[in-house]
MIDOSE-1310 file (N, C-alpha, C; in nm, 2 decimals, decimal comma, always signed):
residues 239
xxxx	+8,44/-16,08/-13,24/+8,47/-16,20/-13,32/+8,46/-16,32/-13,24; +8,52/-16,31/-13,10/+8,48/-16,41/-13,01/+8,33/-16,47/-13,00; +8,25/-16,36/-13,00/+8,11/-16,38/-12,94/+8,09/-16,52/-13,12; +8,11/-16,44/-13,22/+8,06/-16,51/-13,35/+8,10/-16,62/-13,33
xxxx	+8,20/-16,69/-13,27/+8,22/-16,81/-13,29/+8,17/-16,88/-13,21; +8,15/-16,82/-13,09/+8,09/-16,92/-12,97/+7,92/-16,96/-13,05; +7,84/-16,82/-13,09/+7,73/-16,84/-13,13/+7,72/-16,96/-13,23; +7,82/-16,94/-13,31/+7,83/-17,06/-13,49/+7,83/-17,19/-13,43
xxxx	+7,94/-17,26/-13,32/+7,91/-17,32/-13,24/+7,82/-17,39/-13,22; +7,74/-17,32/-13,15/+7,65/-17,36/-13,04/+7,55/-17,37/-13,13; +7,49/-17,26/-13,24/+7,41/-17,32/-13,36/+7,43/-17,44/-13,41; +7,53/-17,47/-13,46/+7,58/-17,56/-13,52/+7,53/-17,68/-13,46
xxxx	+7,60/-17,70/-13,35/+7,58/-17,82/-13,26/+7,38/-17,84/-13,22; +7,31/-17,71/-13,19/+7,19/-17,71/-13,20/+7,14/-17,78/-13,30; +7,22/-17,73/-13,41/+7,15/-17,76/-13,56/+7,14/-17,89/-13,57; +7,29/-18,00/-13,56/+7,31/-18,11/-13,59/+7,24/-18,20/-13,48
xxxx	+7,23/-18,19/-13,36/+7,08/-18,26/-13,29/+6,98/-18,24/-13,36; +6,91/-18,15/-13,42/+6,75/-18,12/-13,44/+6,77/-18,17/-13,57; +6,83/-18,19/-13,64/+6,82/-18,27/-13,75/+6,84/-18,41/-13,72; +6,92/-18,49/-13,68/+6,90/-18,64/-13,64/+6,76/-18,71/-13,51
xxxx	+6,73/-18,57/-13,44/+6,61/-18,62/-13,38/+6,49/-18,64/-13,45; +6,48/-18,57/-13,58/+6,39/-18,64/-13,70/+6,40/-18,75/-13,72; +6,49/-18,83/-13,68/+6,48/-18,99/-13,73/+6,49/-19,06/-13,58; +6,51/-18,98/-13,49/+6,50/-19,10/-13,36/+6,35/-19,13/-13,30
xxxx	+6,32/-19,28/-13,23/+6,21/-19,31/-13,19/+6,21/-19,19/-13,07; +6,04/-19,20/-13,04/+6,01/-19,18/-12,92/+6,00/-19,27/-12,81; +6,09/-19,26/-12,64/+6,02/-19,38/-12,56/+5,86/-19,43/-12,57; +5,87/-19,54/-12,60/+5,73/-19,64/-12,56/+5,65/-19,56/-12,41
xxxx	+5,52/-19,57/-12,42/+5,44/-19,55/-12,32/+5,35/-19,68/-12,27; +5,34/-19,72/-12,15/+5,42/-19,69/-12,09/+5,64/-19,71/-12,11; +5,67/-19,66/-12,08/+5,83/-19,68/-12,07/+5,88/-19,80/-12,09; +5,97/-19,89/-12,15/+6,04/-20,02/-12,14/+6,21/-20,02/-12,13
xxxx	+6,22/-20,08/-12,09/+6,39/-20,11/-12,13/+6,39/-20,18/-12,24; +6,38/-20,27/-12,29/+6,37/-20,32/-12,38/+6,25/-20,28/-12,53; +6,33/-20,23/-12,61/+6,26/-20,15/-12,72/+6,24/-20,21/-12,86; +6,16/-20,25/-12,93/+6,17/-20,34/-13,03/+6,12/-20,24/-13,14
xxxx	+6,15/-20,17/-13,22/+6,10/-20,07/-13,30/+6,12/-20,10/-13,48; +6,13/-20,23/-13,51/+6,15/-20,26/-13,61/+6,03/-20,30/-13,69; +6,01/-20,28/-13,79/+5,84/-20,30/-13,85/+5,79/-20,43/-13,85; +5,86/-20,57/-13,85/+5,80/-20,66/-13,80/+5,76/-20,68/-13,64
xxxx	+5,85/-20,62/-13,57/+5,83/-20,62/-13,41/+5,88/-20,75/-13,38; +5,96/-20,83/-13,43/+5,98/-20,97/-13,37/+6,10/-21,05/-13,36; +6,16/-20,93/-13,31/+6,36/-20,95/-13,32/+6,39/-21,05/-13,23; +6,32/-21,03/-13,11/+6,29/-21,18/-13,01/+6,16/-21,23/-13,02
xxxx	+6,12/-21,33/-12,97/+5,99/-21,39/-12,91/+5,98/-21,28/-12,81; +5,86/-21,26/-12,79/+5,74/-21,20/-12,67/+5,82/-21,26/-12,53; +5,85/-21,41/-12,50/+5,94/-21,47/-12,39/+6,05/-21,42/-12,36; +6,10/-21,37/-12,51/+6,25/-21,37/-12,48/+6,28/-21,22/-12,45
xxxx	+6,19/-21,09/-12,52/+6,13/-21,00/-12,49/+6,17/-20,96/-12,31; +6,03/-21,01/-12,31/+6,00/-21,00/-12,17/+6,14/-21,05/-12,04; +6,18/-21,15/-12,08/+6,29/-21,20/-12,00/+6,40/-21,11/-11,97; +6,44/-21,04/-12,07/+6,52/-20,88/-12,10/+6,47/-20,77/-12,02
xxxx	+6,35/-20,74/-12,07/+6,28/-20,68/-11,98/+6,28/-20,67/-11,81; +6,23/-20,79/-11,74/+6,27/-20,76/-11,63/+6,39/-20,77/-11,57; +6,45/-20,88/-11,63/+6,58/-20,83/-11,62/+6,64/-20,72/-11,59; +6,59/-20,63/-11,67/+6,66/-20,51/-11,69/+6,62/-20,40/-11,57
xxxx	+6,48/-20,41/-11,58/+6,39/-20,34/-11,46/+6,47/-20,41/-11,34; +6,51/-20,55/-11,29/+6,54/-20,60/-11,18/+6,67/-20,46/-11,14; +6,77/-20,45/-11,27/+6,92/-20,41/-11,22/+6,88/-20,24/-11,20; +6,79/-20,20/-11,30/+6,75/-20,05/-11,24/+6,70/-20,04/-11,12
xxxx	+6,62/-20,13/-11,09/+6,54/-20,14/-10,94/+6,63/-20,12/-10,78; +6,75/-20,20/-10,83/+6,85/-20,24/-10,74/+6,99/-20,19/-10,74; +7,04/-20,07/-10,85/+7,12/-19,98/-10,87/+7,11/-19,82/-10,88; +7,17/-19,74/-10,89/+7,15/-19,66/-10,96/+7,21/-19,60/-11,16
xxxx	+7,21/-19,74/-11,16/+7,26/-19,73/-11,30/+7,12/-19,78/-11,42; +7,12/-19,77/-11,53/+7,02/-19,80/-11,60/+7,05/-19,83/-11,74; +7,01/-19,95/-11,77/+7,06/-20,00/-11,94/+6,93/-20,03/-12,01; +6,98/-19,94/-12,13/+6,84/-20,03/-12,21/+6,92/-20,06/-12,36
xxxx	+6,82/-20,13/-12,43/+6,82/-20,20/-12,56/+6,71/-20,15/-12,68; +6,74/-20,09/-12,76/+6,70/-20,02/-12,85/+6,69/-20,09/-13,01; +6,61/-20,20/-13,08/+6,65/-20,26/-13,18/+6,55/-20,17/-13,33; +6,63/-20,13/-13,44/+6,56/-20,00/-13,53/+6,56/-20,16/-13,66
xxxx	+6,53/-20,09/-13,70/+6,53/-20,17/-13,88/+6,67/-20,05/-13,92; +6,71/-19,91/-13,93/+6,78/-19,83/-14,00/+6,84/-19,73/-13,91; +6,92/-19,68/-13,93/+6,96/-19,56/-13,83/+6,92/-19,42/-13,94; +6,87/-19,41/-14,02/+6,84/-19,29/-14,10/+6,99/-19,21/-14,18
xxxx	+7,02/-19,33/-14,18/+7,18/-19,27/-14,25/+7,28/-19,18/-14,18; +7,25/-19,22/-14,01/+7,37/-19,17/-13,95/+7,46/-19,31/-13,89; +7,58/-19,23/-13,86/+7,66/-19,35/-13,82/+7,57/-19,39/-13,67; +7,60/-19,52/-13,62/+7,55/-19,60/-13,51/+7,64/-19,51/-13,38
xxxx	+7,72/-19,47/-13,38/+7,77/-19,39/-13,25/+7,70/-19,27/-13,26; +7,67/-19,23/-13,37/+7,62/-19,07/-13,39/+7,43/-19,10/-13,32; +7,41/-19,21/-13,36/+7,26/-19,20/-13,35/+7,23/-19,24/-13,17; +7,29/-19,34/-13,16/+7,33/-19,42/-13,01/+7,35/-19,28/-12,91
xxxx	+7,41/-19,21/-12,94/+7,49/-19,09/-12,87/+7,31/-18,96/-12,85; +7,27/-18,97/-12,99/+7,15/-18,87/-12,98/+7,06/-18,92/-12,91; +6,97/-19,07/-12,91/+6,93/-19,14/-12,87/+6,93/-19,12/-12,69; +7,06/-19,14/-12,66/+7,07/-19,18/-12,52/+7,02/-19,02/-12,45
xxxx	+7,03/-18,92/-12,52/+7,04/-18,76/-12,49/+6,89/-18,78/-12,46; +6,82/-18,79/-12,62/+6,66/-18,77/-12,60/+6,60/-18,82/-12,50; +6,63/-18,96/-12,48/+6,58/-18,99/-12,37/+6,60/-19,00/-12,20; +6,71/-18,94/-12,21/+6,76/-18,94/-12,07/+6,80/-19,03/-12,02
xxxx	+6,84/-19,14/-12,04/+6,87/-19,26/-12,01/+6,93/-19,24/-11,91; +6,96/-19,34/-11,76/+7,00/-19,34/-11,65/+7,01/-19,20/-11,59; +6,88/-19,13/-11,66/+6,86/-18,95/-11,55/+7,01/-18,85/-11,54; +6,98/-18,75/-11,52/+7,01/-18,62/-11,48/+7,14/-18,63/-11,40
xxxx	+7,11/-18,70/-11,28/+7,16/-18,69/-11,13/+7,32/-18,77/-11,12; +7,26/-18,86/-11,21/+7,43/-19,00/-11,22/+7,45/-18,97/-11,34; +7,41/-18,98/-11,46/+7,45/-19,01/-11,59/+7,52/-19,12/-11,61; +7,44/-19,23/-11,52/+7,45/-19,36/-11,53/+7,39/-19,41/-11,62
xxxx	+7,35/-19,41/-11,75/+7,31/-19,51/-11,85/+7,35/-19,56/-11,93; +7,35/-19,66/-12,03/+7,39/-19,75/-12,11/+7,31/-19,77/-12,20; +7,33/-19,75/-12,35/+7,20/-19,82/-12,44/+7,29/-19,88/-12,56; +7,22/-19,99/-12,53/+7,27/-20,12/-12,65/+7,19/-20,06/-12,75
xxxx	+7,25/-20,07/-12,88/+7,20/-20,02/-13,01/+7,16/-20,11/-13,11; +7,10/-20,19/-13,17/+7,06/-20,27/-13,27/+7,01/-20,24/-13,40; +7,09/-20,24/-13,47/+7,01/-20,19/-13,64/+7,04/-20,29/-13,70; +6,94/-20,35/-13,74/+6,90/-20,48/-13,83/+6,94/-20,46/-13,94
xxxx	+6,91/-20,36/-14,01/+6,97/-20,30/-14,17/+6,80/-20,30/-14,25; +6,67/-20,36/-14,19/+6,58/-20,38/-14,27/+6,61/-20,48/-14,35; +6,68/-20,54/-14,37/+6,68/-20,65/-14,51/+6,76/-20,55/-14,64; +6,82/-20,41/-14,60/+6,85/-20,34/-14,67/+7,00/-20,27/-14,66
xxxx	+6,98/-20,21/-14,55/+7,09/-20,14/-14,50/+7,23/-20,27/-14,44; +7,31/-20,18/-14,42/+7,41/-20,23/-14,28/+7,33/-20,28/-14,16; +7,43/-20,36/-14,14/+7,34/-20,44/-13,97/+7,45/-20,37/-13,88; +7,41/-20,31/-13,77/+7,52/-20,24/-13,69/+7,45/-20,31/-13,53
xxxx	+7,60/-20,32/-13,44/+7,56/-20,30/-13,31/+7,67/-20,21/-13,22; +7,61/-20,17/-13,11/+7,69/-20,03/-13,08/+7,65/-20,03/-12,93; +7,76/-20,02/-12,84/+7,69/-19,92/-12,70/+7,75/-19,83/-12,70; +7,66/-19,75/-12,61/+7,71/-19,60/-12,56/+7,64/-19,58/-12,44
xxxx	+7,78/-19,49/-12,38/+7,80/-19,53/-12,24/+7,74/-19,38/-12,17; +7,70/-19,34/-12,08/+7,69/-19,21/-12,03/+7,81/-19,17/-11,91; +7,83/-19,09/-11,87/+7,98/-19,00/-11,90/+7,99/-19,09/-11,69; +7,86/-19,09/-11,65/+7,89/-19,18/-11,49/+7,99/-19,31/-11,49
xxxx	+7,92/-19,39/-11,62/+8,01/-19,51/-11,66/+8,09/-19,56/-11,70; +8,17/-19,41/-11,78/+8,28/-19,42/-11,81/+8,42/-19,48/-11,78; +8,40/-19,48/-11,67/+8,54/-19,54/-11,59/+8,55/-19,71/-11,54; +8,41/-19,74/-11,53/+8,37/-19,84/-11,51/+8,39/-19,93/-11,65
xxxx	+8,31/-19,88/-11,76/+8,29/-19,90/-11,88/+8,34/-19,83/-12,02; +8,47/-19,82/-12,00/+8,55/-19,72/-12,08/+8,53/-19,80/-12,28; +8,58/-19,73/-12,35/+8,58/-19,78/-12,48/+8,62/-19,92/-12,52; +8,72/-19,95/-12,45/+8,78/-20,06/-12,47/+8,69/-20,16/-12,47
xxxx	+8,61/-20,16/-12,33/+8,53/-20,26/-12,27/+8,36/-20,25/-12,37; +8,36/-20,16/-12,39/+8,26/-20,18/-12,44/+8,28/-20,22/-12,59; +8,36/-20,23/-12,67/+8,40/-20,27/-12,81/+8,41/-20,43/-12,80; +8,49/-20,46/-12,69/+8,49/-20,59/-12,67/+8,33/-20,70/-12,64
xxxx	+8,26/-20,62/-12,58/+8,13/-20,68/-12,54/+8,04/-20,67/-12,65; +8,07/-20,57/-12,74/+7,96/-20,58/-12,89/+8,02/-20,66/-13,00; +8,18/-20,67/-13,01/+8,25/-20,75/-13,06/+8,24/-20,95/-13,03; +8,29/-20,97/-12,88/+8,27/-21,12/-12,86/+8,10/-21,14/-12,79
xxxx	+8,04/-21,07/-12,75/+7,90/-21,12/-12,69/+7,82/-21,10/-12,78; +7,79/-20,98/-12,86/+7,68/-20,93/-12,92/+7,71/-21,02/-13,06; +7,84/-20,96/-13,14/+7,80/-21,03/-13,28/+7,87/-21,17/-13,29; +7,92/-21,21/-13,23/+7,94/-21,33/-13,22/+7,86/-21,50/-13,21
xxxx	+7,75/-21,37/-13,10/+7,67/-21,50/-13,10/+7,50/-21,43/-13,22; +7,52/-21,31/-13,29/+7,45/-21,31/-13,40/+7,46/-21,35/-13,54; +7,60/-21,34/-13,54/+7,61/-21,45/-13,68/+7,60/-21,56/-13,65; +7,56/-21,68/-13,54/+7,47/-21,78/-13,54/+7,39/-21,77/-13,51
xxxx	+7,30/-21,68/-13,56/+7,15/-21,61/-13,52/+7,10/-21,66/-13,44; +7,20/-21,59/-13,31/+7,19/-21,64/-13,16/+7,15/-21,52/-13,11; +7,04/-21,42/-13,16/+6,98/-21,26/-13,08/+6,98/-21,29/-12,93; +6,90/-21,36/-12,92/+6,88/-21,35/-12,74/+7,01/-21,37/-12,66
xxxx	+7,06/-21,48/-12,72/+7,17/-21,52/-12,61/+7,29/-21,41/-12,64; +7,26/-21,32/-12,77/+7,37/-21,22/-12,79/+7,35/-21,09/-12,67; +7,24/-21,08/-12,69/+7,18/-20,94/-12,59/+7,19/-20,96/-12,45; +7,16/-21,10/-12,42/+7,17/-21,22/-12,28/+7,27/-21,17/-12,23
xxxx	+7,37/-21,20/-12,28/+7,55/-21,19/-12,22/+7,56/-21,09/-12,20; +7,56/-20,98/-12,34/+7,56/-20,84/-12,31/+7,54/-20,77/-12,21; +7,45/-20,80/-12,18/+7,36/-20,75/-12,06/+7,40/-20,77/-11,93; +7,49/-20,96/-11,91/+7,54/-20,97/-11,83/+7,68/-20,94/-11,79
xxxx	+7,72/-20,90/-11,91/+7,88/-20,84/-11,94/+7,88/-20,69/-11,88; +7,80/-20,65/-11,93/+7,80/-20,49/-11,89/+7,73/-20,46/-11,71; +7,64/-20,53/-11,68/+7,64/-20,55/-11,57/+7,76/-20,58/-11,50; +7,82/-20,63/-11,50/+8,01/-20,72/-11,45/+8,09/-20,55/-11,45
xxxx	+8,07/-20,56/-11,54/+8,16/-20,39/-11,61/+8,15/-20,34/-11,50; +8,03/-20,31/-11,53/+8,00/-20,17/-11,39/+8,02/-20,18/-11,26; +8,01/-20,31/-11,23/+8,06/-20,38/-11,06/+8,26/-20,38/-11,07; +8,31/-20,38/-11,23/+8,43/-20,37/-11,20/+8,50/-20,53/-11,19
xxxx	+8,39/-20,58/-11,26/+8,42/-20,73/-11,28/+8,40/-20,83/-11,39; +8,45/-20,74/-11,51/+8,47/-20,79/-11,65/+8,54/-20,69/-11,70; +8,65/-20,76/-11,81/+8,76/-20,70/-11,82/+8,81/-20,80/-12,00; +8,81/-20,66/-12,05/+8,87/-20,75/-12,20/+9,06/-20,76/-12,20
xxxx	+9,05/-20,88/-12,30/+9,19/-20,95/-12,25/+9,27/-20,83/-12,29; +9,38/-20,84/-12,21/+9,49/-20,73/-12,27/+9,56/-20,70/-12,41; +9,58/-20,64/-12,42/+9,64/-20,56/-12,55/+9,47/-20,59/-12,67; +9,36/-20,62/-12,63/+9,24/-20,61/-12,69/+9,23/-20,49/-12,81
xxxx	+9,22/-20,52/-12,94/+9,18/-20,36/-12,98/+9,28/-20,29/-13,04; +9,40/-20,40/-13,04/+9,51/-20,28/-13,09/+9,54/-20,34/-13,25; +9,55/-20,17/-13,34/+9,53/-20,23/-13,49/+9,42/-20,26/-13,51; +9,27/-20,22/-13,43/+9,18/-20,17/-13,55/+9,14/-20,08/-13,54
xxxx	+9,20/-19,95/-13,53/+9,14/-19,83/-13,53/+9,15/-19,76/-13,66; +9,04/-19,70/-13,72/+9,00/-19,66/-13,86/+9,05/-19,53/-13,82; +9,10/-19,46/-13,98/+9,11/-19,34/-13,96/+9,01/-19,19/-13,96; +8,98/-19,11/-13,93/+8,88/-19,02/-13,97/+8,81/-18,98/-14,06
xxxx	+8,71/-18,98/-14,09/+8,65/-18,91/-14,22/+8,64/-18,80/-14,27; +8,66/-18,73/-14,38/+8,71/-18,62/-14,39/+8,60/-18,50/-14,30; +8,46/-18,56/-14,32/+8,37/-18,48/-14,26/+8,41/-18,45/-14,09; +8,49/-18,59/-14,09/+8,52/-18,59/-13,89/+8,59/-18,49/-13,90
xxxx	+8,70/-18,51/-13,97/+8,81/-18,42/-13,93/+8,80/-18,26/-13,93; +8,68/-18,20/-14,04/+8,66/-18,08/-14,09/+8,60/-18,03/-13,93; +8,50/-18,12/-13,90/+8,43/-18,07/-13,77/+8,55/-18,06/-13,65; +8,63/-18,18/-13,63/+8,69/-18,16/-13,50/+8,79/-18,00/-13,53
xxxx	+8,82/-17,98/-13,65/+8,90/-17,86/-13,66/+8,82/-17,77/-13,59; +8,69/-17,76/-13,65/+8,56/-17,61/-13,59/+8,56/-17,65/-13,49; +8,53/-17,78/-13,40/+8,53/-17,76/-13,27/+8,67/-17,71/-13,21; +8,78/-17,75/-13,21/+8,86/-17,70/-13,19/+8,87/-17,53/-13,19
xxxx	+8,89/-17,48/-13,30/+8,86/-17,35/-13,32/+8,78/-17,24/-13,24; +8,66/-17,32/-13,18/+8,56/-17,25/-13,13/+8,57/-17,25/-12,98; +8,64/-17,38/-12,94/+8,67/-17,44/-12,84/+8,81/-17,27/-12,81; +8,94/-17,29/-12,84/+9,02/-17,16/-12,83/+8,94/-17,03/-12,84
xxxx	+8,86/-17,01/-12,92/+8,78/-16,87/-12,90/+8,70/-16,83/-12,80; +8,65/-16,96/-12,76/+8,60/-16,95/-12,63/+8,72/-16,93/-12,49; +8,78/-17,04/-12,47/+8,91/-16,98/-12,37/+9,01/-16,91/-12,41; +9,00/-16,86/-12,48/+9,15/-16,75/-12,53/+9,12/-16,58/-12,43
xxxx	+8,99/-16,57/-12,48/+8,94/-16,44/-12,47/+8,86/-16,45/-12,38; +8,79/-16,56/-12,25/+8,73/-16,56/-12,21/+8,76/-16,50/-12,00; +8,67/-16,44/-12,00/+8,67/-16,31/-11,89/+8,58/-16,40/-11,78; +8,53/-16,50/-11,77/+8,45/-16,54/-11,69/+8,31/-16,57/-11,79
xxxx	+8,13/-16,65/-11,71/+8,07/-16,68/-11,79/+8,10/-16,76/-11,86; +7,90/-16,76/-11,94/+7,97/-16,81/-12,09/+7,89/-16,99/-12,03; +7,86/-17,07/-12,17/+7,85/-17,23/-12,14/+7,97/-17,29/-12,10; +7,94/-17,36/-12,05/+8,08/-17,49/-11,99/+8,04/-17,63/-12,08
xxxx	+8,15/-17,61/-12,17/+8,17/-17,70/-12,25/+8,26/-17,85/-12,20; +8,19/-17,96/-12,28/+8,21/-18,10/-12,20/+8,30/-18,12/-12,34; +8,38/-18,25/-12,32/+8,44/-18,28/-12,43/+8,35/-18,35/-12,56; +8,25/-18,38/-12,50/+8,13/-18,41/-12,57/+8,01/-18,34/-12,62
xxxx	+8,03/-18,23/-12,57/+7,87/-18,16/-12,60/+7,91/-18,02/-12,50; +7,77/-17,97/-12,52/+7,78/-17,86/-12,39/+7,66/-17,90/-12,34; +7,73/-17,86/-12,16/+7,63/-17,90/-12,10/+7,48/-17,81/-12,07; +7,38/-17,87/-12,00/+7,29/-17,82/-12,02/+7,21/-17,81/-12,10
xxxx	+7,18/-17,88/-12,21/+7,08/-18,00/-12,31/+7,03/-18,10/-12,22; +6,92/-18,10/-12,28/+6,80/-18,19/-12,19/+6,83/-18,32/-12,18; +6,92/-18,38/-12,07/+6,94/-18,53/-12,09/+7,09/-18,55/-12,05; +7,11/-18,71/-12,02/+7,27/-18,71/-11,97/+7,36/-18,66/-12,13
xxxx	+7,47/-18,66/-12,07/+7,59/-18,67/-12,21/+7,71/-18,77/-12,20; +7,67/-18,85/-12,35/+7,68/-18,97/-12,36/+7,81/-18,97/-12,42; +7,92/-19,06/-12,37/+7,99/-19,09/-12,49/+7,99/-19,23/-12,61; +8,05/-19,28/-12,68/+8,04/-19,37/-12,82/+8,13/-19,49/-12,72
xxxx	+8,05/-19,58/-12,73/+8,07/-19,68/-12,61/+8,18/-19,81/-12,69; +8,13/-19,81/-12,81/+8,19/-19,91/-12,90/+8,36/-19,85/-12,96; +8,36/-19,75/-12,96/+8,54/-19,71/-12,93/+8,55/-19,70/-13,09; +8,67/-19,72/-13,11/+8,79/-19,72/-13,28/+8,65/-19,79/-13,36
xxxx	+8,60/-19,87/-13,34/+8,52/-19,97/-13,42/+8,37/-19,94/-13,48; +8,32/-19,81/-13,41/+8,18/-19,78/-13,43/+8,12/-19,80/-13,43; +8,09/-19,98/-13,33/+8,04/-20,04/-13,35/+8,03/-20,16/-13,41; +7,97/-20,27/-13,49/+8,01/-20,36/-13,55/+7,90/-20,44/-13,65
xxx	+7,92/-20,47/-13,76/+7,82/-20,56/-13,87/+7,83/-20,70/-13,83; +7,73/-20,75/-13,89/+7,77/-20,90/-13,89/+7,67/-20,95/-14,00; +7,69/-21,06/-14,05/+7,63/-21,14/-14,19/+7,57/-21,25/-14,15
């Protein structure tokens, strides 16, 4: 009965990747930090683009940390942490060795959907870049300056906020965050019971062996493991 639950599991969680990787992009070739994937292609100017761009290549060059920017027209009807979180897996963001990466999330909505923005952090950053901090930086940097359809200088700051983060030198104001946290969906809550469940079946009865399960995933899937960077909030819309 043990083995069944570890297997349902691990299918399960198999399953729910290979279904949302049907809607995630592939990295650009050559490679970019800065990803514009939206069917006009013109979320910045080409200038403003590119300015991001090296940017970005400057701080990978000269760390071992790695951020990119990812802008979709849709997330395919998953929530922005859920897609942000698969995203950062597929592609490996900030490698194997640190699980230093960062990817800013951007869904425009198409002219149709929700407009979301979202980081998510990989599990190196965490301490540096905990939930708090990052809710705060998609909250006053990102949409703040997008509802004065201020894109560049939203992603600008971002970029320079999270950079600060990670040196340990940006910090959202105290008591930041408290009283907005949403409560679970019933789908959340159904899953975290099974993980739970599978989670005790696994160390109840367990003799040694077996995957080593992270609080996020199990390890050993191709790519760092990421947590939902934007915290209680999901992320964030703006009009």
């Amino acid at each position: 009965m043990k083995n069944f639950f570890i297997i349902i599991g691990f299918l399960f969680s198999v399953s729910a990747f290979a279904q949302i990787d049907k809607v995630l992009p592939n990295p650009k070739s050559p490679p970019r930090l800065y990803n514009d994937f939206t069917k006009a292609g013109n979320f910045l100017t080409p200038e403003q683009a590119q300015a991001l761009e090296s940017k970005l290549v400057a701080y990978d060059d000269s760390t071992s940390s790695q951020v990119a920017i990812v802008i979709v027209d849709g997330l395919g009807g998953y929530e922005a942490n859920e897609y942000a979180t698969a995203l950062g897996r597929k592609w490996g963001i900030g490698g194997k060795e640190f699980n230093n990466g960062i990817l800013i999330l951007i869904s425009t909505g198409g002219g149709e959907g929700n407009r979301d923005a979202y980081i998510a952090v990989g599990y190196g950053l965490e301490g540096a870049i905990p939930d708090m901090i990052a809710a705060y930086i998609v909250d006053h940097e990102i949409i703040e300056n997008f509802k004065q359809s201020n894109y560049y200088r939203g992603l600008d700051e971002a970029t320079d906020a999270i950079i600060k983060a990670a040196a340990g030198e940006y910090k959202a104001p105290e008591g930041y965050g408290k009283g907005k946290g949403k409560g679970l969906k019933p789908w959340q809550i159904i899953l975290l019971l099974f993980v739970i469940w599978t989670l005790m079946a696994i160390v109840g009865g367990r003799k040694g062996g077996g995957g080593m399960a992270s609080r996020r995933g199990y390890r050993g899937w191709g790519g760092p493991f990421w947590g939902g960077g934007s915290g209680w909030s999901g992320g964030g819309g703006w009009s």
